[in-house]
SEDO-431089 format. One record per residue (C-alpha): residue number from 1; x, y, z. Coordinates in nm, 4 decimals, always signed. Example, Ala and Ser with C-alpha at 12.3 -4.5 7.8 and 13.67 -1.06 7.14 Angstrom:
R; num; X; Y; Z
R; 1; +1.2300; -0.4500; +0.7800
R; 2; +1.3670; -0.1060; +0.7140
This chain:
R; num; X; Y; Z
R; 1; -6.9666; +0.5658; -3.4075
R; 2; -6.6904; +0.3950; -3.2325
R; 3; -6.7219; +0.0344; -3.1584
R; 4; -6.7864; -0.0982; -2.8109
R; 5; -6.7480; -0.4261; -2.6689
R; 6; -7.1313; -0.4834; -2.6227
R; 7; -7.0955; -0.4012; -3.0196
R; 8; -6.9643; -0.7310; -3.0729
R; 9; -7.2376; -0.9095; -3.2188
R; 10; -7.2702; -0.6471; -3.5464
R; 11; -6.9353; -0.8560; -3.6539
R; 12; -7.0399; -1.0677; -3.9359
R; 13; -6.8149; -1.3757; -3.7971
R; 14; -6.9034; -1.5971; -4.0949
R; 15; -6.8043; -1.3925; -4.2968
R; 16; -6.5242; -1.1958; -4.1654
R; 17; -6.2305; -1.3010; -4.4222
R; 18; -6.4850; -1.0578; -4.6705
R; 19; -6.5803; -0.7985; -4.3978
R; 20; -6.4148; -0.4626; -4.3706
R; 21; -6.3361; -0.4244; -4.0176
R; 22; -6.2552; -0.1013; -3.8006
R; 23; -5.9611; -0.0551; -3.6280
R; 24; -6.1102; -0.1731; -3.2989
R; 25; -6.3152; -0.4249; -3.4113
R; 26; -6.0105; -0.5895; -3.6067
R; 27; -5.8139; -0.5332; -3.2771
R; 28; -6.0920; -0.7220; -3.0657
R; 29; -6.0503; -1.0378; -3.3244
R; 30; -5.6667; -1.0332; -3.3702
R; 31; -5.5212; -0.8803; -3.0736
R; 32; -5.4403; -1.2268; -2.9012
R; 33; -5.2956; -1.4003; -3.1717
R; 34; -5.0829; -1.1183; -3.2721
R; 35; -4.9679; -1.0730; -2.8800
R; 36; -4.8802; -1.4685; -2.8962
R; 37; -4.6778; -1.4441; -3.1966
R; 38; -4.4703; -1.1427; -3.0871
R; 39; -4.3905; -1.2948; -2.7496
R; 40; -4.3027; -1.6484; -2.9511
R; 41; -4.0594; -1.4299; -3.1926
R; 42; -3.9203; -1.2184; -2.9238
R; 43; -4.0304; -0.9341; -3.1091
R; 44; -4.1897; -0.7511; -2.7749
R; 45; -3.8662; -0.8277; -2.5846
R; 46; -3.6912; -0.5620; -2.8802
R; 47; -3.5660; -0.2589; -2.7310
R; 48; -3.6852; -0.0486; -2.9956
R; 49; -4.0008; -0.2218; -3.0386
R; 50; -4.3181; +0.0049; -3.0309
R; 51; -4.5755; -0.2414; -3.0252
R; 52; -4.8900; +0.0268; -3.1354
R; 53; -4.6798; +0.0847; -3.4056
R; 54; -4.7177; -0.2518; -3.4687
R; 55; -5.0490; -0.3144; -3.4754
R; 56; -5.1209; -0.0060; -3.7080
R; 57; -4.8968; -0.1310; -3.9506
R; 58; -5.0485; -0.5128; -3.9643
R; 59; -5.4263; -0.3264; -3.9760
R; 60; -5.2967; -0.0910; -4.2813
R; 61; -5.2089; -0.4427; -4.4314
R; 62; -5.5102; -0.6083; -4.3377
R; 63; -5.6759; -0.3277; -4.5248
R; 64; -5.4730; -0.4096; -4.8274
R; 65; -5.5303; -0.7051; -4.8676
R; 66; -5.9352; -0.6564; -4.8841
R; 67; -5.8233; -0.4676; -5.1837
């Protein structure tokens, strides 16, 4: 089942530092901050910069770290 937007209320948002999210669903939560912090670095304005890429590898992290 792939997460919608109307899906938005199954987050647990009290308890989301303990809540395995999906890709999407971690996306929905994080995707502004993370867009704000690349544009502060400069990080988008990188020629080589693939910015899915990106996100994939911070969500593998997030993963980790639930470990």
């Amino acid at each position: 089942m792939e997460f919608q937007l109307h899906d938005i209320h199954l987050i647990d948002w009290d308890n989301l530092d303990h809540q395995r999210l999906d890709y999407k669903e971690w996306l929905y939560v994080h995707e502004d901050d993370i867009m704000i912090e690349l544009a502060e670095s400069g990080a988008d304005r990188e020629l080589d910069f693939d910015l899915e890429s990106e996100l994939e590898e911070r969500y593998v992290q997030y993963c980790k770290d639930l470990d």
